[in-house]
PQR file with spaces between the fields and no chain letter, atoms N, CA, C, O and H, PARSE charges and radii, in Angstrom:
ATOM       1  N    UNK     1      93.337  136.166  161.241 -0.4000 1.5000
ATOM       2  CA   UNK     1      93.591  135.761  162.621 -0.0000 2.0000
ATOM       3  C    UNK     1      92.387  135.025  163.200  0.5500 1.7000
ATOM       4  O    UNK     1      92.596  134.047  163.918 -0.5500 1.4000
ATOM       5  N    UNK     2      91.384  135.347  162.991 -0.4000 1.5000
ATOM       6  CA   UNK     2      90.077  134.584  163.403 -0.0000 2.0000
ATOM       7  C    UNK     2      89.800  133.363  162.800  0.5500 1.7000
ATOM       8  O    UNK     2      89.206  132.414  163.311 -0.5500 1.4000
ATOM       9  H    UNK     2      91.214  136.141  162.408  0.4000 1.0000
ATOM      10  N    UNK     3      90.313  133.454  161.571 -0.4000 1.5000
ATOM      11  CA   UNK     3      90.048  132.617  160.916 -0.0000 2.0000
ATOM      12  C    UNK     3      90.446  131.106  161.359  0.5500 1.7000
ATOM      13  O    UNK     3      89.936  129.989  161.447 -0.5500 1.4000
ATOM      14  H    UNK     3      90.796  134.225  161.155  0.4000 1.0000
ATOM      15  N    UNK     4      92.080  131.992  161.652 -0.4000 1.5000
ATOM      16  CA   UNK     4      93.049  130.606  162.259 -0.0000 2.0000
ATOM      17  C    UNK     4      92.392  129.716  163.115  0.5500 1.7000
ATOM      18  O    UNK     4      92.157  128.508  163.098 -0.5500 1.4000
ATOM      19  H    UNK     4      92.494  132.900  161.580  0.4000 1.0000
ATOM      20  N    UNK     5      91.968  131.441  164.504 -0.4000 1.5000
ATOM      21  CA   UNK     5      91.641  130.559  165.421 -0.0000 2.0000
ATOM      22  C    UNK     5      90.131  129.576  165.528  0.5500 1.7000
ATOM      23  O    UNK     5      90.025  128.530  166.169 -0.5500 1.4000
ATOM      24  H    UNK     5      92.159  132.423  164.518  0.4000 1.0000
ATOM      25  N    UNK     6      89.270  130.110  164.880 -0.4000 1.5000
ATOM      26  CA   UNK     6      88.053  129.047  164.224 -0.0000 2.0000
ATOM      27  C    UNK     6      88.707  127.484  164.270  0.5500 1.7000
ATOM      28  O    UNK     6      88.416  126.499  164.949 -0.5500 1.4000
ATOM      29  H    UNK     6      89.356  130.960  164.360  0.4000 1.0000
ATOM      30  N    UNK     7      89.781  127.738  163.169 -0.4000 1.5000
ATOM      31  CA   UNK     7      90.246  126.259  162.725 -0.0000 2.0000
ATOM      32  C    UNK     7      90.774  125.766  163.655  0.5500 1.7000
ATOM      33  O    UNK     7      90.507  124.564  163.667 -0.5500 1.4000
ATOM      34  H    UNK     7      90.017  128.538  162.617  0.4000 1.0000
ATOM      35  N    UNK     8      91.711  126.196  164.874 -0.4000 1.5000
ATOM      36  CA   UNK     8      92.300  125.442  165.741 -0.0000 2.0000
ATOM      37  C    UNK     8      91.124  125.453  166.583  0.5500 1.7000
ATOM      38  O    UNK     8      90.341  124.888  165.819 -0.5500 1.4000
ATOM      39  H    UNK     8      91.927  127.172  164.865  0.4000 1.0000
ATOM      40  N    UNK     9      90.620  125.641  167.370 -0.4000 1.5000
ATOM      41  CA   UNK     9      89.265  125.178  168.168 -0.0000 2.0000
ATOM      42  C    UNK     9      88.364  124.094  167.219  0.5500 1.7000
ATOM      43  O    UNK     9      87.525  123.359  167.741 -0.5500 1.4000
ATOM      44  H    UNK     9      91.256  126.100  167.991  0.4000 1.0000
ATOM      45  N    UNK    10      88.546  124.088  166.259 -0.4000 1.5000
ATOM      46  CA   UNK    10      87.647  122.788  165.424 -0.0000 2.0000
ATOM      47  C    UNK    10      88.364  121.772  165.357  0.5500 1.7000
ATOM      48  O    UNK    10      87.996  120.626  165.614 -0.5500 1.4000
ATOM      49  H    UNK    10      89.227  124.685  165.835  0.4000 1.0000
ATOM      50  N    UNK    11      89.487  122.132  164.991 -0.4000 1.5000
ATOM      51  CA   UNK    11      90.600  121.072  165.549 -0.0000 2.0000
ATOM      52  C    UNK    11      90.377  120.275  166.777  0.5500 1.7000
ATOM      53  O    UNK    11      89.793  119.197  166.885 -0.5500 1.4000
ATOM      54  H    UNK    11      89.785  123.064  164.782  0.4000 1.0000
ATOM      55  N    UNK    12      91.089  121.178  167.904 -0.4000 1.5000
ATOM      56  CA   UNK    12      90.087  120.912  168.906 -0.0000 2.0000
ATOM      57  C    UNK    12      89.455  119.963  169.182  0.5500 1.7000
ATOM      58  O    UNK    12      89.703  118.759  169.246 -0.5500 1.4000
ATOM      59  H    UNK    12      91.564  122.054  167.816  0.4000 1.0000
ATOM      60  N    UNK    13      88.156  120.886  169.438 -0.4000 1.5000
ATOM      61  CA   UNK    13      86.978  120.033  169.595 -0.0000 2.0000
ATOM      62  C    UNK    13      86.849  118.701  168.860  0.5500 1.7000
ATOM      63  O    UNK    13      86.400  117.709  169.434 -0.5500 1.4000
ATOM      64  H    UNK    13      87.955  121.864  169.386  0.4000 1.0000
ATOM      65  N    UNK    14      87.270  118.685  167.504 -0.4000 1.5000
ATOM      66  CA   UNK    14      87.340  117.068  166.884 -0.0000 2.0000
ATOM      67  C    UNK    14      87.969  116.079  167.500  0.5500 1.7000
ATOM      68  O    UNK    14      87.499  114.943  167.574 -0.5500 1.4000
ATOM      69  H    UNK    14      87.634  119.491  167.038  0.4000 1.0000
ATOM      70  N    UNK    15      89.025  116.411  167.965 -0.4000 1.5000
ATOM      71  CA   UNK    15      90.255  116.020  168.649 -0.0000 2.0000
ATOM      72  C    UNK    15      89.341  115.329  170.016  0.5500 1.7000
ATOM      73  O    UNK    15      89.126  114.118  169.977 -0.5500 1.4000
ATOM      74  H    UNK    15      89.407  117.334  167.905  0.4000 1.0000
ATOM      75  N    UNK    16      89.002  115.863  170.795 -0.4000 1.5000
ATOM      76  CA   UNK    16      88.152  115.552  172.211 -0.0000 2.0000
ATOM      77  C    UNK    16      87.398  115.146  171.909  0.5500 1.7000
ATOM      78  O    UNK    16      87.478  114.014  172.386 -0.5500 1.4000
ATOM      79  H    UNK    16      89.177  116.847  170.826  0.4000 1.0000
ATOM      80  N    UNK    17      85.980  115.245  171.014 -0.4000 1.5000
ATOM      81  CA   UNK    17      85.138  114.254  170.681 -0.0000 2.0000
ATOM      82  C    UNK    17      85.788  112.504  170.409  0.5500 1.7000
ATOM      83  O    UNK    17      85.452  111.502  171.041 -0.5500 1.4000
ATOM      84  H    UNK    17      85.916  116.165  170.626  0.4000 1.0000
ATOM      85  N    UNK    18      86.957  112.608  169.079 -0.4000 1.5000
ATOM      86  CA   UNK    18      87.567  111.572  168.895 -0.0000 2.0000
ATOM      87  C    UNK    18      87.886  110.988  170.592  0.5500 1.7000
ATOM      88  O    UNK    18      87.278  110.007  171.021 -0.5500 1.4000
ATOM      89  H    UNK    18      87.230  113.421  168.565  0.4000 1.0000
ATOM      90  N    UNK    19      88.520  111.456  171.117 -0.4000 1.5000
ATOM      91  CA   UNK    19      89.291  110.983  172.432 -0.0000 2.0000
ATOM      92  C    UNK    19      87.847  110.483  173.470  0.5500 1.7000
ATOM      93  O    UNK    19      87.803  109.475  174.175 -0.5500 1.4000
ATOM      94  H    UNK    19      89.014  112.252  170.768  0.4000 1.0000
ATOM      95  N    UNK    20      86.972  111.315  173.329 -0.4000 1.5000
ATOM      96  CA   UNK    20      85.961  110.977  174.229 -0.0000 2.0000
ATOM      97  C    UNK    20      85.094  109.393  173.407  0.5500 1.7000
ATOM      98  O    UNK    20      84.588  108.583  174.184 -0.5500 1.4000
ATOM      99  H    UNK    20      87.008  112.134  172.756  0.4000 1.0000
ATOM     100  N    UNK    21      85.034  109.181  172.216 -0.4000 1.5000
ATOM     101  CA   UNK    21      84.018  108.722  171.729 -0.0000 2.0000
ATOM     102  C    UNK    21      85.453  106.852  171.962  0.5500 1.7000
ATOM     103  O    UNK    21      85.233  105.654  172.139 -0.5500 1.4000
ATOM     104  H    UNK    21      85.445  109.839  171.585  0.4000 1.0000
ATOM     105  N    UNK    22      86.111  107.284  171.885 -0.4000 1.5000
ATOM     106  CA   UNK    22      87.486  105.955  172.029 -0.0000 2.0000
ATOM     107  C    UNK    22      87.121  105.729  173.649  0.5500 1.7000
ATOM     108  O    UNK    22      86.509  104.708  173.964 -0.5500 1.4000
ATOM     109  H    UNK    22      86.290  108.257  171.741  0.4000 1.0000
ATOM     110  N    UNK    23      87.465  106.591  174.551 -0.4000 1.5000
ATOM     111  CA   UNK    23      87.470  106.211  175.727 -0.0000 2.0000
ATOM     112  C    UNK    23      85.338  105.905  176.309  0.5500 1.7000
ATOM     113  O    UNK    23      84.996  105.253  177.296 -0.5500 1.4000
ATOM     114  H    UNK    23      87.962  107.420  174.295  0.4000 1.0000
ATOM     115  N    UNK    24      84.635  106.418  175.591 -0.4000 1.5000
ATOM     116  CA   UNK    24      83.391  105.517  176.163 -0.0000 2.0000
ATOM     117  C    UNK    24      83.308  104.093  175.291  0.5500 1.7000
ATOM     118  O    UNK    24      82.292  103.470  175.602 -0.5500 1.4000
ATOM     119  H    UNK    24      84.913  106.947  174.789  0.4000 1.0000
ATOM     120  N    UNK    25      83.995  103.524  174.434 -0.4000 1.5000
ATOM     121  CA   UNK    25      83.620  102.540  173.752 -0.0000 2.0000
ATOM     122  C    UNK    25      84.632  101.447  174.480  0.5500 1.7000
ATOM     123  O    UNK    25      84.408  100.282  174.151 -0.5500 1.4000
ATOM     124  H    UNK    25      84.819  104.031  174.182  0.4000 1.0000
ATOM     125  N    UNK    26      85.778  101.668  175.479 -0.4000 1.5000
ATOM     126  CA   UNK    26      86.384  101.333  175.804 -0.0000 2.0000
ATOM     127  C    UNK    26      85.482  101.176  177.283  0.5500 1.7000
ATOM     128  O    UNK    26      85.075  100.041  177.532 -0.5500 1.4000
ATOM     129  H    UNK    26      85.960  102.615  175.746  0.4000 1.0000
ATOM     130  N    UNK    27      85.265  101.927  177.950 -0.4000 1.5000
ATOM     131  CA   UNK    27      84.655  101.590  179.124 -0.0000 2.0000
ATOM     132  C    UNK    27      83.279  100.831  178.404  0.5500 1.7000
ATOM     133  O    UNK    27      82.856  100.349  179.455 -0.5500 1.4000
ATOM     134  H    UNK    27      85.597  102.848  177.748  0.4000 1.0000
ATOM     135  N    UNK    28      82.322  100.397  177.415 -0.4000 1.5000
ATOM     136  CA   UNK    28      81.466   99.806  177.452 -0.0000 2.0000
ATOM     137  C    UNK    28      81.917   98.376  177.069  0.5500 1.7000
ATOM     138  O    UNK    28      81.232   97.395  177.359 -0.5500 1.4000
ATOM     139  H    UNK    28      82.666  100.788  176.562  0.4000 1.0000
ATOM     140  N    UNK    29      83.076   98.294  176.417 -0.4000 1.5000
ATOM     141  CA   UNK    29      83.766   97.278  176.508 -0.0000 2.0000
ATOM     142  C    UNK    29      84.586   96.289  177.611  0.5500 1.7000
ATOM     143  O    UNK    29      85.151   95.206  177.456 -0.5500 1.4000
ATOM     144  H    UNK    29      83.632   99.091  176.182  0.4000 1.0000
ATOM     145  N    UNK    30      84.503   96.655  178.110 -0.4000 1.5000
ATOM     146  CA   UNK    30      85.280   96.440  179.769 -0.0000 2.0000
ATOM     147  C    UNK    30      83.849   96.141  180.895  0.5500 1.7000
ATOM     148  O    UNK    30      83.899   95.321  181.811 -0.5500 1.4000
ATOM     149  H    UNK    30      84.043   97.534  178.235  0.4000 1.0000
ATOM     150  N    UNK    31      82.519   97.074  180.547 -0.4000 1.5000
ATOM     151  CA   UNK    31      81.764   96.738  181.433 -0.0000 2.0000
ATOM     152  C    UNK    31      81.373   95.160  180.562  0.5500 1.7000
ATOM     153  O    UNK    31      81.197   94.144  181.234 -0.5500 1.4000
ATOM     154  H    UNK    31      82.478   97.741  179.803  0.4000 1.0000
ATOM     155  N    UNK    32      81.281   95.132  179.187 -0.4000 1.5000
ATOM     156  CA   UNK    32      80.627   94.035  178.678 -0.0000 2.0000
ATOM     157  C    UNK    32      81.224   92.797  179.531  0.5500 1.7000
ATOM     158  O    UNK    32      80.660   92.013  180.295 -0.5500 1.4000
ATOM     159  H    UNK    32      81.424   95.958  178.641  0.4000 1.0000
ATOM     160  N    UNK    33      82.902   92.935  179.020 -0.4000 1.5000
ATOM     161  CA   UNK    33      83.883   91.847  179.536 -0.0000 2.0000
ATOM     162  C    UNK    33      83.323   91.522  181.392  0.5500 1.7000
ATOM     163  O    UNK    33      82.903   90.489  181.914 -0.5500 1.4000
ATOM     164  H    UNK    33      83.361   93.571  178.400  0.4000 1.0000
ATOM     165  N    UNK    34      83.555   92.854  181.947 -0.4000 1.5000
ATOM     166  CA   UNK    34      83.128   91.930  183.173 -0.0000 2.0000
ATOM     167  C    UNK    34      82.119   91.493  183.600  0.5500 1.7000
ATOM     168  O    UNK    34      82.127   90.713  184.552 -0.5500 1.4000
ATOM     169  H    UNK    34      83.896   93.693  181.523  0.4000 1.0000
ATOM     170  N    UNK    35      80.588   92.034  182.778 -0.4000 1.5000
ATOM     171  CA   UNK    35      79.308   91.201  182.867 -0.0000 2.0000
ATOM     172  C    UNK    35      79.501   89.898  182.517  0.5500 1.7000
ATOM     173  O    UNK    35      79.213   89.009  183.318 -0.5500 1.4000
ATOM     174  H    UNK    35      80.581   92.667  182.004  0.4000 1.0000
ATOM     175  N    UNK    36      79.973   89.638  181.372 -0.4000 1.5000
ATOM     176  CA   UNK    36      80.547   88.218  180.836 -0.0000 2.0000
ATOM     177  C    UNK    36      81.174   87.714  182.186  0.5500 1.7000
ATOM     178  O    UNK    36      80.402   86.874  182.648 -0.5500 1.4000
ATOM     179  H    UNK    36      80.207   90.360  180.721  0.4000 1.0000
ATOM     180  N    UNK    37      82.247   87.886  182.992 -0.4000 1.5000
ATOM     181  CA   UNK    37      82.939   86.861  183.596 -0.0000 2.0000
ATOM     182  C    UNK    37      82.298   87.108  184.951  0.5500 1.7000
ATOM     183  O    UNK    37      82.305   86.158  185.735 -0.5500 1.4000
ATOM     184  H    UNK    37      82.874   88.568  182.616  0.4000 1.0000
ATOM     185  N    UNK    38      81.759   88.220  185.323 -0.4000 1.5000
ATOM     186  CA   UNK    38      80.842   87.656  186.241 -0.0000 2.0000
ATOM     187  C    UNK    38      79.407   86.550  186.213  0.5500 1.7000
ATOM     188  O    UNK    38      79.113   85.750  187.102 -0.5500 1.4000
ATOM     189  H    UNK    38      81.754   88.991  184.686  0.4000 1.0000
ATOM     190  N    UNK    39      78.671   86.790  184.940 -0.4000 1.5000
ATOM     191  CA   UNK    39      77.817   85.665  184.804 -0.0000 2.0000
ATOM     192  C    UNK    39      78.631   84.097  184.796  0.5500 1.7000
ATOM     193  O    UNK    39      78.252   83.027  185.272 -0.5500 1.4000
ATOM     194  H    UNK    39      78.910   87.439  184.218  0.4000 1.0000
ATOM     195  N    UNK    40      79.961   84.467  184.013 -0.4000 1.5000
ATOM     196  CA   UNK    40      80.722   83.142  183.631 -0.0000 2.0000
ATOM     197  C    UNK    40      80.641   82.607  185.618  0.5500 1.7000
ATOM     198  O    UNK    40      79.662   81.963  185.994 -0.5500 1.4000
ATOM     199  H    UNK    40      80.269   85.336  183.627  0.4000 1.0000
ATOM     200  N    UNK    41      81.498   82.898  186.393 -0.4000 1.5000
ATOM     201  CA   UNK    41      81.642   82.949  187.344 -0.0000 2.0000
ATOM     202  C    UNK    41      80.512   82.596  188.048  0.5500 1.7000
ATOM     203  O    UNK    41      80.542   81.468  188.539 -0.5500 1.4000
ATOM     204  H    UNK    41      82.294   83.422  186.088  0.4000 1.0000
ATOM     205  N    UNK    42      79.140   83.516  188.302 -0.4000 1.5000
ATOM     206  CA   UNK    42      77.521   82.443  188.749 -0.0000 2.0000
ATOM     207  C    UNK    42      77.394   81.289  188.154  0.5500 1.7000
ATOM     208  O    UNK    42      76.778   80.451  188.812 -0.5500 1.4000
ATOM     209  H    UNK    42      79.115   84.433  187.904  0.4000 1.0000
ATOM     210  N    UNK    43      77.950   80.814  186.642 -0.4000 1.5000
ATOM     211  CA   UNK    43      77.092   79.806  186.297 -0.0000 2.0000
ATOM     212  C    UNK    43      77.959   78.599  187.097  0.5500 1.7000
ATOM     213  O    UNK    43      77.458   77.690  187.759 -0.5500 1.4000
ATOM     214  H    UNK    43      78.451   81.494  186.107  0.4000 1.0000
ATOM     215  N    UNK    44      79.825   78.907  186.783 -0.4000 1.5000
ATOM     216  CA   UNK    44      80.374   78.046  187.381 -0.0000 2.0000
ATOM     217  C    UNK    44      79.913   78.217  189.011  0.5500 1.7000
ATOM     218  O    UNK    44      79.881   77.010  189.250 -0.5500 1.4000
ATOM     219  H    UNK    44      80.232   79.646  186.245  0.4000 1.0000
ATOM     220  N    UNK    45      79.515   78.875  190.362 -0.4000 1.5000
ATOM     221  CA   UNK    45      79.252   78.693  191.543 -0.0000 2.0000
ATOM     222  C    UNK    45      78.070   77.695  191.751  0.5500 1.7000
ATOM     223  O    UNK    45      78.196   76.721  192.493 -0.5500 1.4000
ATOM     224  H    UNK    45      79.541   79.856  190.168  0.4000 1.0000
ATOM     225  N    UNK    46      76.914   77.968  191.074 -0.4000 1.5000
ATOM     226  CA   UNK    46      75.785   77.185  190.697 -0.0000 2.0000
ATOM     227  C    UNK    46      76.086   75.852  190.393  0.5500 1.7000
ATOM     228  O    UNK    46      75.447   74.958  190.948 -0.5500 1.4000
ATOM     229  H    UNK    46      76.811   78.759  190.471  0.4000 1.0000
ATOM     230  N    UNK    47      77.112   75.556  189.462 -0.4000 1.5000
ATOM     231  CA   UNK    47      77.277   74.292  188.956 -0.0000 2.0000
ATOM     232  C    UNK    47      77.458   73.198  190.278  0.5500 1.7000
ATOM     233  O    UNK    47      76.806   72.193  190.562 -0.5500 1.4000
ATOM     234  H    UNK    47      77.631   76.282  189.011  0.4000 1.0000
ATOM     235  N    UNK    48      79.075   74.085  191.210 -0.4000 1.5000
ATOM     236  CA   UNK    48      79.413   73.156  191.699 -0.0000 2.0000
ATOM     237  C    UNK    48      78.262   73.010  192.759  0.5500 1.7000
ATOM     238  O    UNK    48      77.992   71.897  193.210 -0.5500 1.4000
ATOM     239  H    UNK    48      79.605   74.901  190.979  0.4000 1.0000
ATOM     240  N    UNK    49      77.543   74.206  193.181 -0.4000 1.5000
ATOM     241  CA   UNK    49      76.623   74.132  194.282 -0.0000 2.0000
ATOM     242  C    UNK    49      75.611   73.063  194.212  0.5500 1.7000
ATOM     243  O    UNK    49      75.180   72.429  195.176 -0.5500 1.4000
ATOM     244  H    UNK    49      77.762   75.110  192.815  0.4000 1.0000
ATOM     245  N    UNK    50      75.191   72.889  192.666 -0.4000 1.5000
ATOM     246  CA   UNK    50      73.977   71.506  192.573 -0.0000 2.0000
ATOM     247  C    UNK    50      75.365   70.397  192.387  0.5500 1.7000
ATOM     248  O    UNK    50      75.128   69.378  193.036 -0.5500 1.4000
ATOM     249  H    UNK    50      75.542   73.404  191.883  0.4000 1.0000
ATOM     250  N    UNK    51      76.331   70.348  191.889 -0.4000 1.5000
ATOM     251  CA   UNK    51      76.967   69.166  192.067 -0.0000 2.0000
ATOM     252  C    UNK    51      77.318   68.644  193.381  0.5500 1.7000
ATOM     253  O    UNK    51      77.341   67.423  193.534 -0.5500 1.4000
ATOM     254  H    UNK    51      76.523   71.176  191.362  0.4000 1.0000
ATOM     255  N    UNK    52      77.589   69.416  194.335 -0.4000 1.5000
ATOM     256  CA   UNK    52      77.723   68.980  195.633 -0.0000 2.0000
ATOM     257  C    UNK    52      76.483   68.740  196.051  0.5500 1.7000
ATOM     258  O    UNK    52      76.627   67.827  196.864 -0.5500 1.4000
ATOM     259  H    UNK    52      77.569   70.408  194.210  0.4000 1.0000
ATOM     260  N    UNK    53      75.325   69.010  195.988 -0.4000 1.5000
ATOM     261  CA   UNK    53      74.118   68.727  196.737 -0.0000 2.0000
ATOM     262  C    UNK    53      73.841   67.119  195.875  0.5500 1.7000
ATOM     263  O    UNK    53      73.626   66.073  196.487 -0.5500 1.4000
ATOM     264  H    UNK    53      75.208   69.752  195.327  0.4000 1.0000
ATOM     265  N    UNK    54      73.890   67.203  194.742 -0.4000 1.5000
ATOM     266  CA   UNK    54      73.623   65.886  193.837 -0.0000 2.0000
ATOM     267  C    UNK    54      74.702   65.004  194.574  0.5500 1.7000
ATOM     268  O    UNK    54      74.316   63.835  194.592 -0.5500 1.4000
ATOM     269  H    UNK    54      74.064   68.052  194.244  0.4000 1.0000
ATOM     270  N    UNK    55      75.646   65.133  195.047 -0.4000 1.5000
ATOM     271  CA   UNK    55      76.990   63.826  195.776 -0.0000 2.0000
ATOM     272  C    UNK    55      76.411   63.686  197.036  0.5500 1.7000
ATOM     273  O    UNK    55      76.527   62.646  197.684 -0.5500 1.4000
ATOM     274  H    UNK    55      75.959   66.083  195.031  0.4000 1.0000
ATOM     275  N    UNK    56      75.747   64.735  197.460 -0.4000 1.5000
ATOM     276  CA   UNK    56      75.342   64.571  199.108 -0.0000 2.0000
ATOM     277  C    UNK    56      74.270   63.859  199.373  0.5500 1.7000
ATOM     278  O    UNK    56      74.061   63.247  200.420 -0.5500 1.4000
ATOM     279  H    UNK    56      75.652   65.580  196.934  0.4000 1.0000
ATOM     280  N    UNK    57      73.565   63.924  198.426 -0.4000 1.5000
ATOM     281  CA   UNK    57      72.109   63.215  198.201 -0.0000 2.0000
ATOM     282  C    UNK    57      72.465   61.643  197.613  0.5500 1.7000
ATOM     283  O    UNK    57      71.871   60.666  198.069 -0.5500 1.4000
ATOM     284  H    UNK    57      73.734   64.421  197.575  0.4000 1.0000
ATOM     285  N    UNK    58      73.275   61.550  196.783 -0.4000 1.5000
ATOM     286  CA   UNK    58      73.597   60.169  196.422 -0.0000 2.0000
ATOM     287  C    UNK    58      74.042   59.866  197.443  0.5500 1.7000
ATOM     288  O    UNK    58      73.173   59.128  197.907 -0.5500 1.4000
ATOM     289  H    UNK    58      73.758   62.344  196.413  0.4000 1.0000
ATOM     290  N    UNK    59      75.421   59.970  198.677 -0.4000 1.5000
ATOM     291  CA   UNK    59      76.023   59.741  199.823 -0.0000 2.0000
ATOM     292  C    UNK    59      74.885   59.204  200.635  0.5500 1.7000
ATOM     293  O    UNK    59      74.855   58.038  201.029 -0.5500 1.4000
ATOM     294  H    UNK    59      76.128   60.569  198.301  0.4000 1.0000
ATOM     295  N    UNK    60      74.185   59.866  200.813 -0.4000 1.5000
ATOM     296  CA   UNK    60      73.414   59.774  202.017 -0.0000 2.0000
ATOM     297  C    UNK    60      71.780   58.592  201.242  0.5500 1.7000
ATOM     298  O    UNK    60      70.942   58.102  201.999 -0.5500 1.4000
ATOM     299  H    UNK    60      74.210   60.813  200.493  0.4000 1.0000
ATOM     300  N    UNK    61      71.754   58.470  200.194 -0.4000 1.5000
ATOM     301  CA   UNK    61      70.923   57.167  199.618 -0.0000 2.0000
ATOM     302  C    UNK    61      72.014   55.960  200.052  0.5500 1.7000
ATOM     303  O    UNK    61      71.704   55.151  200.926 -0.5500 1.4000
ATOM     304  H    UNK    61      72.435   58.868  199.579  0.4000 1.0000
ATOM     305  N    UNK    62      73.166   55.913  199.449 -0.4000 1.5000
ATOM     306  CA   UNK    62      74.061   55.211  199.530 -0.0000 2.0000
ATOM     307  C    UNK    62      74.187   54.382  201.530  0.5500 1.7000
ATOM     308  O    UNK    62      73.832   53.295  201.986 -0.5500 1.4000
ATOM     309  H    UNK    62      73.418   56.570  198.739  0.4000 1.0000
ATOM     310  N    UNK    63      74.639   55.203  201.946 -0.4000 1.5000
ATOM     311  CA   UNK    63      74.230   55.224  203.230 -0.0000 2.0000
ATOM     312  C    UNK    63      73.070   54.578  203.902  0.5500 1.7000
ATOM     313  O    UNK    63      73.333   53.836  204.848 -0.5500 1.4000
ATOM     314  H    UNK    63      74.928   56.086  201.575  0.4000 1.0000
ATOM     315  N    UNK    64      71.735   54.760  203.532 -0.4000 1.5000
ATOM     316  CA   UNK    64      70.695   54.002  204.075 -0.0000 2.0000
ATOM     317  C    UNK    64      70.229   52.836  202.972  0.5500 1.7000
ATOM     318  O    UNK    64      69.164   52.229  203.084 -0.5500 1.4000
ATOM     319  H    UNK    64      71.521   55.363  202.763  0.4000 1.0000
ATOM     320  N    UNK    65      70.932   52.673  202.177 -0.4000 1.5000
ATOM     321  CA   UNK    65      70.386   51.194  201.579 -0.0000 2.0000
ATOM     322  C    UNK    65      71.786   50.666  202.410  0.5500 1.7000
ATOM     323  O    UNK    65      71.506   50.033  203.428 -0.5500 1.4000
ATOM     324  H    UNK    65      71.797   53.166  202.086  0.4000 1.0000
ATOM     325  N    UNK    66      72.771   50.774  202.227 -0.4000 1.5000
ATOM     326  CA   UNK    66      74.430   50.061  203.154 -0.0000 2.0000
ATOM     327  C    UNK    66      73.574   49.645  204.691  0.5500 1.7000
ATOM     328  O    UNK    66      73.861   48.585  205.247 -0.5500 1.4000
ATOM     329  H    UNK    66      72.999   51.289  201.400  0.4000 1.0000
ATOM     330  N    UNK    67      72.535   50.569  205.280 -0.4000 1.5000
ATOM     331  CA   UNK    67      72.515   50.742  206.642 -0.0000 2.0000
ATOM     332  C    UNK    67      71.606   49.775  206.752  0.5500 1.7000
ATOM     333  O    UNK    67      71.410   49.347  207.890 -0.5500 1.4000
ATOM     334  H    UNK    67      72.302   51.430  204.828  0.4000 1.0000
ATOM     335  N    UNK    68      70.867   49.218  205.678 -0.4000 1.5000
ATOM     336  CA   UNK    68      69.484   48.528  205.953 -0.0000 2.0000
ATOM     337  C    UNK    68      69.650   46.774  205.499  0.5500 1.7000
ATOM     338  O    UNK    68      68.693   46.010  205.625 -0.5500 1.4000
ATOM     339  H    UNK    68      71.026   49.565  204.753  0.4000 1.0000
């Protein structure tokens, strides 16, 4: 009878380790993914932010050679 129950608690416990060791590799996977698309996401805000300053700055050269 002890014996059994030894084996089903090792059971068990294997069982929950397995389940625990799936579900943290899954949440470090998911944090990876959204570090990824949040950096993805800064690089594209950045981009357009110097591309609009680079059009505004040409505009406004454009502008005072037209003006002169």
């Amino acid at each position: 009878m002890a014996d059994n129950q030894k084996m089903d608690e090792s059971k068990v416990n294997d069982e929950v380790f397995r389940f625990s060791f799936s579900t943290s590799r899954g949440i470090a996977f998911g944090a990876l993914a959204e570090s990824i698309s949040l950096s993805m996401l800064n690089n594209s805000a950045n981009h357009y932010a110097s591309q609009s300053m680079g059009s505004s700055a040409m505009a406004a050269t454009c502008a005072k050679i037209l003006a002169s």
